[in-house]
MARDO-188824 format. One record per residue (C-alpha): residue number from 1; residue in three letters; x, y, z. Coordinates in Angstrom, 1 decimal, always signed. Each point is the difference from the previous one (the first is absolute). Layout:
REM MARDO-188824
<rec NUM ALA <X Y Z>>
...
//
This chain:
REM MARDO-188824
<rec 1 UNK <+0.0 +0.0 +0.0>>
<rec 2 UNK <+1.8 +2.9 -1.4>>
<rec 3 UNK <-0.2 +3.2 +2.4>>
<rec 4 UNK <+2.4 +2.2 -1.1>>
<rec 5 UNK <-0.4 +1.2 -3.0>>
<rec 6 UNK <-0.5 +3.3 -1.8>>
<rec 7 UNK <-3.4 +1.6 -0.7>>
<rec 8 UNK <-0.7 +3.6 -2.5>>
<rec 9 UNK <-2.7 +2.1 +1.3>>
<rec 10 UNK <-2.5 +2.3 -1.8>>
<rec 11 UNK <+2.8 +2.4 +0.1>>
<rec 12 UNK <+2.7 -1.8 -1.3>>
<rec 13 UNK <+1.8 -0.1 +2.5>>
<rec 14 UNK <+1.9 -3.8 +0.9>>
<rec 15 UNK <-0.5 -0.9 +3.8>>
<rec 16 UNK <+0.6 -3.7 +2.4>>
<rec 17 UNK <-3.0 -1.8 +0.0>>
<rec 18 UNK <-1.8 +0.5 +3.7>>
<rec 19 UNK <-1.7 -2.8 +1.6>>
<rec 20 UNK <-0.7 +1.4 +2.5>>
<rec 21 UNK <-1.5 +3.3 -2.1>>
<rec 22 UNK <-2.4 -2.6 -1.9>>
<rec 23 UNK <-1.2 -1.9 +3.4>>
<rec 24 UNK <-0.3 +3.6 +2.0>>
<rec 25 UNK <-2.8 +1.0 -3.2>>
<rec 26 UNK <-1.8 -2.8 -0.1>>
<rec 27 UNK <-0.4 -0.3 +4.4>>
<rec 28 UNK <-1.4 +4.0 -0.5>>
<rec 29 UNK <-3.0 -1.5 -2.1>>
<rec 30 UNK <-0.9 -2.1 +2.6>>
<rec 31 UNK <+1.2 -3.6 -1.1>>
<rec 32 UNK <+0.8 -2.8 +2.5>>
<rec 33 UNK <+3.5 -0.7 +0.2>>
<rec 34 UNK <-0.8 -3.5 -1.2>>
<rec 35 UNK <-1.4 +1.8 -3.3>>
<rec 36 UNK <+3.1 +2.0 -0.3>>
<rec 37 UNK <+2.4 -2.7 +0.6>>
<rec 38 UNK <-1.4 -2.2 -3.2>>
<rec 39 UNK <-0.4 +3.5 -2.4>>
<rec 40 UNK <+3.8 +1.0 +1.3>>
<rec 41 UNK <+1.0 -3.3 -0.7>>
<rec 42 UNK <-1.7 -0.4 -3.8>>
<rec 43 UNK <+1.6 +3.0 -0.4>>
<rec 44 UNK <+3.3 -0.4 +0.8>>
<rec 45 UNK <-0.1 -3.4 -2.6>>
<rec 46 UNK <-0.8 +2.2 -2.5>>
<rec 47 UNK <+3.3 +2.7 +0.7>>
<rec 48 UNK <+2.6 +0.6 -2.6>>
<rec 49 UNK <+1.8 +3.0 -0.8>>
<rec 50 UNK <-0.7 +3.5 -1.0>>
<rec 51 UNK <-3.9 -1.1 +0.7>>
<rec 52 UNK <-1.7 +3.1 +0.1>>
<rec 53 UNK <-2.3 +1.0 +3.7>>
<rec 54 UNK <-2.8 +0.3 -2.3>>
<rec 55 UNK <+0.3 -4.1 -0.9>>
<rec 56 UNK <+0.6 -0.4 +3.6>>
<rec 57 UNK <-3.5 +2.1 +0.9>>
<rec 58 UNK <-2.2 -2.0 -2.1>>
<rec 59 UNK <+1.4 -3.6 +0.9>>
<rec 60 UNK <-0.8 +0.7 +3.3>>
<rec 61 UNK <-3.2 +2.1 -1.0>>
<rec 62 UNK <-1.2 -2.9 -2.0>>
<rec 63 UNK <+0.6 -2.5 +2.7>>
<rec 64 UNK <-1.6 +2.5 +2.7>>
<rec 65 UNK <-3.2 +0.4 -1.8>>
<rec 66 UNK <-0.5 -3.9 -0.9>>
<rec 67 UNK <+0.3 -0.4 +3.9>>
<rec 68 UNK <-2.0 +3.0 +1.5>>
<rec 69 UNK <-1.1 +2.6 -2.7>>
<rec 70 UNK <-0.9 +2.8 +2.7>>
<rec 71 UNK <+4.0 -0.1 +1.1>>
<rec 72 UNK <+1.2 +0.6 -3.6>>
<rec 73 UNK <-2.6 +3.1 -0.1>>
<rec 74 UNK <+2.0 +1.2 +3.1>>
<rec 75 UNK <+3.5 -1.3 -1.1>>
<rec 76 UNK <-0.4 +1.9 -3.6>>
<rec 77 UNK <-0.6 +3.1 +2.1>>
<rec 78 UNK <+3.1 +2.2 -1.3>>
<rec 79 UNK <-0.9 -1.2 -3.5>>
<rec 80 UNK <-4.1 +0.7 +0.2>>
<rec 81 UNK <+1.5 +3.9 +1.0>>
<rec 82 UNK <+1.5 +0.2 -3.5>>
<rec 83 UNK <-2.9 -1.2 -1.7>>
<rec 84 UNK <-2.0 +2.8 +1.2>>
<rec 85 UNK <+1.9 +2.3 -2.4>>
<rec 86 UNK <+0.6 +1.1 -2.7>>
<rec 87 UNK <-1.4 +3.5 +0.8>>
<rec 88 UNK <+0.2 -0.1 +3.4>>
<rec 89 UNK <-3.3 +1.4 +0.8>>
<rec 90 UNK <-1.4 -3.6 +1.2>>
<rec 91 UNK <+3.4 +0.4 +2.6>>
<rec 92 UNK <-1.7 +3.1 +1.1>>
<rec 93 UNK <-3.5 -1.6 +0.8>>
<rec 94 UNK <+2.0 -2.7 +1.3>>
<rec 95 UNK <+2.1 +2.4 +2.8>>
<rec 96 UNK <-3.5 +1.7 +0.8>>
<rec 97 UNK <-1.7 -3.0 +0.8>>
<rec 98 UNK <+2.8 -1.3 +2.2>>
<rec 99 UNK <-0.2 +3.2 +1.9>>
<rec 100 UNK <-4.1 -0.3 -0.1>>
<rec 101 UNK <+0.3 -3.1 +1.8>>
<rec 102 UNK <+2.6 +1.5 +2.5>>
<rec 103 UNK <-2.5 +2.7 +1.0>>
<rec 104 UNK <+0.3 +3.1 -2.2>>
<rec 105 UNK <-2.6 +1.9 -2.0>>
<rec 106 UNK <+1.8 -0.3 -3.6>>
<rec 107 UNK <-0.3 +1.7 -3.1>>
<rec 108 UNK <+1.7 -0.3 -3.3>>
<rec 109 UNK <+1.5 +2.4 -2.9>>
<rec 110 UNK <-0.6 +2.9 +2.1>>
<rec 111 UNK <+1.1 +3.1 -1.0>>
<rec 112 UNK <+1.3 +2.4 +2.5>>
<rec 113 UNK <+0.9 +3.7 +1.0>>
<rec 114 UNK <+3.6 +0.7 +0.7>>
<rec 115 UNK <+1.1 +3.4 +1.5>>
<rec 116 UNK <+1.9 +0.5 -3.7>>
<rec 117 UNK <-2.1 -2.7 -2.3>>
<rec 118 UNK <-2.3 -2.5 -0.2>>
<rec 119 UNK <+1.1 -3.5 +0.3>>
<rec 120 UNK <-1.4 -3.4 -1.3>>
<rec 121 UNK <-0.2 -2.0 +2.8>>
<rec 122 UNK <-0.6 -4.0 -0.3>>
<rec 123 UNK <-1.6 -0.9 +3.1>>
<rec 124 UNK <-0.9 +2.1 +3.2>>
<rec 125 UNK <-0.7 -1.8 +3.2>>
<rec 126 UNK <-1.7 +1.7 +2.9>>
<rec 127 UNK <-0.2 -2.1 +3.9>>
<rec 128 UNK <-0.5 +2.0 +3.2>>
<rec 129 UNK <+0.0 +3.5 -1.4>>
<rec 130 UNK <+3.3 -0.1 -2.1>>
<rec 131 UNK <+0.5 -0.5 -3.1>>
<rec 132 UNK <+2.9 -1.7 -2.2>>
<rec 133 UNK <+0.5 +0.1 -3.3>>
<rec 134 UNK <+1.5 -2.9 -2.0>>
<rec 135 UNK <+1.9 +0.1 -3.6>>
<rec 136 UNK <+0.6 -3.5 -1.2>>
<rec 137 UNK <+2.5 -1.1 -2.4>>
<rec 138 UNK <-0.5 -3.0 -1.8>>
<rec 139 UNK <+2.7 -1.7 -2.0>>
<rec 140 UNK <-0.3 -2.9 -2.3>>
<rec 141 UNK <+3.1 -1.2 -0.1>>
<rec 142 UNK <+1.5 -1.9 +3.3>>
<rec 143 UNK <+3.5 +1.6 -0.3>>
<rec 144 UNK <-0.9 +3.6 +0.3>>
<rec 145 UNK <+0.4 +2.1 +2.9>>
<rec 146 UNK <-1.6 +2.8 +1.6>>
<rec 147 UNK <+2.9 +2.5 +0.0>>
<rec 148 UNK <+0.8 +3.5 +2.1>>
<rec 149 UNK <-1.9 +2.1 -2.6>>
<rec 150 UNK <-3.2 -1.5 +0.6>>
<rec 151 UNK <-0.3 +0.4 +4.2>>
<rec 152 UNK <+1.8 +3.8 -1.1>>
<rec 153 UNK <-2.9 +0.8 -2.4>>
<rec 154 UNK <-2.9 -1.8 +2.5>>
<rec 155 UNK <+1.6 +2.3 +2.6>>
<rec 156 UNK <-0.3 +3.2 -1.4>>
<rec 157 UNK <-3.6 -0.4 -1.3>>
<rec 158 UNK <-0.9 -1.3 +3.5>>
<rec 159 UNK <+1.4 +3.5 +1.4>>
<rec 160 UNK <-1.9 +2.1 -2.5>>
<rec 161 UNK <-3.1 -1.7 +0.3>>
<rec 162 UNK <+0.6 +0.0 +4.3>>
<rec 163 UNK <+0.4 +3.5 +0.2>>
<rec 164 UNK <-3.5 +1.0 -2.3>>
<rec 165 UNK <-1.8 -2.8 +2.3>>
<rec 166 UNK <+0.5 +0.8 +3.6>>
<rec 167 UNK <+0.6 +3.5 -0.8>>
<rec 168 UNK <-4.2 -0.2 -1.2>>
<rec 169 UNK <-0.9 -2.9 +2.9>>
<rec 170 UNK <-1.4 -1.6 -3.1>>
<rec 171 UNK <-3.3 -2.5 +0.5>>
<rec 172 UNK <+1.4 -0.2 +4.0>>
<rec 173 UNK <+3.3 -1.8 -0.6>>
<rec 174 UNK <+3.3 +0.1 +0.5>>
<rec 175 UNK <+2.4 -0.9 -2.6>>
<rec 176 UNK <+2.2 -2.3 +1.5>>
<rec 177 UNK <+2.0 -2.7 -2.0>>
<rec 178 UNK <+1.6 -0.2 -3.5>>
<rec 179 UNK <+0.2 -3.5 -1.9>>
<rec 180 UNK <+1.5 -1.2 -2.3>>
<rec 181 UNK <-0.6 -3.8 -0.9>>
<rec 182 UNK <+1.4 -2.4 -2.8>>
<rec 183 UNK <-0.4 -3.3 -0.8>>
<rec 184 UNK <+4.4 -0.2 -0.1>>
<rec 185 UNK <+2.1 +1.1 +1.9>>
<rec 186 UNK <+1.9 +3.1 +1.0>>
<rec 187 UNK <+3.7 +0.8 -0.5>>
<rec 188 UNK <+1.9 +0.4 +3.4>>
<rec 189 UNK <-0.1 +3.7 -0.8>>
<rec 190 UNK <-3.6 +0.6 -0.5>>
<rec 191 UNK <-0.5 -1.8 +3.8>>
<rec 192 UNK <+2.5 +2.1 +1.5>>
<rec 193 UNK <-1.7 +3.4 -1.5>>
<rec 194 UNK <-3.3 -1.7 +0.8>>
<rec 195 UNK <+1.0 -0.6 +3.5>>
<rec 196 UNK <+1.5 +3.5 +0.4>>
<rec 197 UNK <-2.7 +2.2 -1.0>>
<rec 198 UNK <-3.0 -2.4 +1.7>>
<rec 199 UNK <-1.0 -1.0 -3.6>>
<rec 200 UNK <-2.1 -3.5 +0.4>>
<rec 201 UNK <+1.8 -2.4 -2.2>>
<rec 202 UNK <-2.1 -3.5 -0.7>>
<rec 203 UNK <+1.9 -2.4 -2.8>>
<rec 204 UNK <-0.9 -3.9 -0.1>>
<rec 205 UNK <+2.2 -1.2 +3.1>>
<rec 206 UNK <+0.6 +3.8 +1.4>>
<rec 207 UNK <-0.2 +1.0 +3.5>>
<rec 208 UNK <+1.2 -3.4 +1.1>>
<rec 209 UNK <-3.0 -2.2 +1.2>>
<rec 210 UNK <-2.6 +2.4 -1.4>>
<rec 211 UNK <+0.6 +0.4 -4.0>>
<rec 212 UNK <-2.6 +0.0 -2.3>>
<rec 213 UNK <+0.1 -4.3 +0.0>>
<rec 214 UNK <-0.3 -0.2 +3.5>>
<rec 215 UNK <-2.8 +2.6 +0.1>>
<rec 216 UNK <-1.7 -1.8 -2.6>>
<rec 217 UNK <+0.8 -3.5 +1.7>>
<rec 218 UNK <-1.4 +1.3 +3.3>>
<rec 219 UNK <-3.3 +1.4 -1.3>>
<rec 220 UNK <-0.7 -2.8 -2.1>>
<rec 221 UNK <-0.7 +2.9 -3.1>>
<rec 222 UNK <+1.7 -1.6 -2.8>>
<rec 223 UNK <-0.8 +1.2 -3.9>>
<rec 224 UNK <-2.0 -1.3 -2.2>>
<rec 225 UNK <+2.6 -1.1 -2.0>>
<rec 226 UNK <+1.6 -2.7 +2.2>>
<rec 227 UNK <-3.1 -2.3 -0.8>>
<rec 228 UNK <+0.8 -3.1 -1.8>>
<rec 229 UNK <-2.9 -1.1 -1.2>>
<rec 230 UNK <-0.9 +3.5 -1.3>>
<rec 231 UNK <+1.2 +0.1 -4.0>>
<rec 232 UNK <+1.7 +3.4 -0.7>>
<rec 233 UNK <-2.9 +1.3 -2.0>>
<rec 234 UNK <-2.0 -0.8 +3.1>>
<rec 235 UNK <+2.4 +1.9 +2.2>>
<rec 236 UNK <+0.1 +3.2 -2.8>>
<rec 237 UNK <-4.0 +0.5 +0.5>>
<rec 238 UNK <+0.3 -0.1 +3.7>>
<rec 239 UNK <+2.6 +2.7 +0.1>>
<rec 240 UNK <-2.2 +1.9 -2.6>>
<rec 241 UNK <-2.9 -0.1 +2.2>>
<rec 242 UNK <+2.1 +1.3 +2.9>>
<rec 243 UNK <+0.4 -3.3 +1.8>>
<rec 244 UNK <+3.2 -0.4 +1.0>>
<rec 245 UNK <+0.2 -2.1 +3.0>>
<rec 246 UNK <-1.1 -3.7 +0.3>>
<rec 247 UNK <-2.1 +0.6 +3.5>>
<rec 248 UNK <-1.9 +2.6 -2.5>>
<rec 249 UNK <-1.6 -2.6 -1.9>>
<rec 250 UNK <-1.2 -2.3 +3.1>>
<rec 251 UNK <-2.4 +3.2 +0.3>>
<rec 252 UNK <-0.5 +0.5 -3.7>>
<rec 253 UNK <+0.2 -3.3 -1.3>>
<rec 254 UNK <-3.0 +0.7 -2.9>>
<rec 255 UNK <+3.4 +1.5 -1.8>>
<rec 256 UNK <+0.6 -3.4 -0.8>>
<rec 257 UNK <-3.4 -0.6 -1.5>>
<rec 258 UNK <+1.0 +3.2 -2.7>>
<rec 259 UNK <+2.9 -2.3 -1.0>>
<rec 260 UNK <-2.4 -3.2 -0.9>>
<rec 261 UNK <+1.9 -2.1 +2.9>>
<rec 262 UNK <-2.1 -3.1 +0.8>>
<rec 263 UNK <-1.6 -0.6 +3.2>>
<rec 264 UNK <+2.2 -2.8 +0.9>>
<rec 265 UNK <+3.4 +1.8 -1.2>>
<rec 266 UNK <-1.2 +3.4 +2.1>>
<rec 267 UNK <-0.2 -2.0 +3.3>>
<rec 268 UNK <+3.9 -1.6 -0.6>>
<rec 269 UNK <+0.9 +3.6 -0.6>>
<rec 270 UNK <-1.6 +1.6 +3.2>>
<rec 271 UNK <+1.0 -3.2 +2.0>>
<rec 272 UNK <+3.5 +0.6 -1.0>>
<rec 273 UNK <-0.5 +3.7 +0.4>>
<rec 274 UNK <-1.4 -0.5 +4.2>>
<rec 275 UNK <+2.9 -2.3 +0.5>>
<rec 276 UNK <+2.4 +2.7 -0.6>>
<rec 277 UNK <-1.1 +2.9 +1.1>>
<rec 278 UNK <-1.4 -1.7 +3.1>>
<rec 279 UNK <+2.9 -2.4 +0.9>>
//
């Protein structure tokens, strides 16, 4: 059983193989150790050199879903994130609704008054008499980073849209926070300028222990897209129609109906749609 081998991610970039990266993703979906024991081990027989991580991902994807098809929703998580693009609107809906479901009043594409301008904002979130406002950055492709520019930019819009809102006490708030999420990550600079100006920084596995997978994990509000029984022509009307989170069907479920879905097809779809969101 070969171990040590080279693997090329999306980037290109050539890396050691990591067991222990492969068993670590598949325990955070919720397996059984027994479960990730045979998938490691199918895997590793199948290990040669210069395999790509994307080969890797849907062995062990493959075998996931054939054993449990709720834990390969969860364990395509980072993957379903990407799939919500390309125009990054969906990503929007997708940070609102997260924030819904953590208690704030949200609302989306606003545009507001700065001191200087007026500023398109993506998603404004209200809780307890302050207000945050959120810009998210969506990237398609894995290897790009959030650099210094874009916390710099978020930063000075924040301040001129501050200054015009608490100077007017508008709708009883307080402008409070600045946001800015991605679905990456952000370069060491862009955390450090973050950090130093009080700028909110949210990235997939940043701050430590609460990034946006472990927020997501812990609420049980994963996308639409992470379905696999949904076809991705299914998964494009649901985003059209707004619905961008699989707990939003258990309530709307005569969405699926529009699509033609049979009665017996619907009910594996919302069983497998309870399990995760409720597990």
């Amino acid at each position: 059983m070969k171990t040590t081998v080279d693997v090329i991610k999306s980037s290109g970039e050539k890396v050691k193989f990591s067991l222990e990266k492969l068993k670590q993703s598949l325990l955070r979906s919720g397996a059984k150790r027994a479960t990730v024991d045979m998938i490691v081990n199918k895997v590793l027989d199948e290990l040669y050199d210069n395999i790509s991580t994307k080969e890797i991902y849907n062995r062990a994807f493959a075998l996931l879903k054939r054993e449990q098809s709720y834990l390969a929703s969860k364990y395509k998580l980072k993957r379903a994130i990407y799939e919500l693009g390309p125009t990054g609107f969906p990503f929007e809906r997708f940070i609102s609704a997260v924030l819904t479901y953590s208690g704030y009043k949200t609302e989306v594409d606003k545009v507001l008054q700065g001191t200087c301008i007026t500023h398109e904002i993506d998603v404004v979130a209200t809780k307890n008499d302050t207000t945050t406002i959120v810009e998210c950055k969506f990237h398609s492709e894995k290897s790009f980073k959030c650099n210094v520019k874009v916390p710099l930019y978020i930063h000075s819009r924040y301040n001129d849209i501050k200054s015009y809102w608490n100077s007017k006490a508008k709708e009883n708030t307080v402008l409070k926070e600045g946001w800015v999420v991605t679905n990456t990550r952000f370069t060491e600079d862009a955390l450090k300028y973050g950090k130093c100006v009080n700028l909110y920084l949210l990235s997939w596995d940043y701050p430590l222990d609460d990034g946006l997978k472990d927020r997501i994990d812990r609420l049980g509000l994963y996308p639409i897209t992470v379905s696999t029984l949904l076809t991705n022509r299914e998964k494009q009307f649901l985003l059209s129609r707004d619905i961008v989170l699989c707990r939003e069907l258990i309530g709307d479920a005569f969405y699926l109906d529009h699509l033609g879905i049979s009665e017996k097809r619907k009910e594996k779809i919302l069983n497998e749609i309870n399990m995760l969101c409720h597990h």
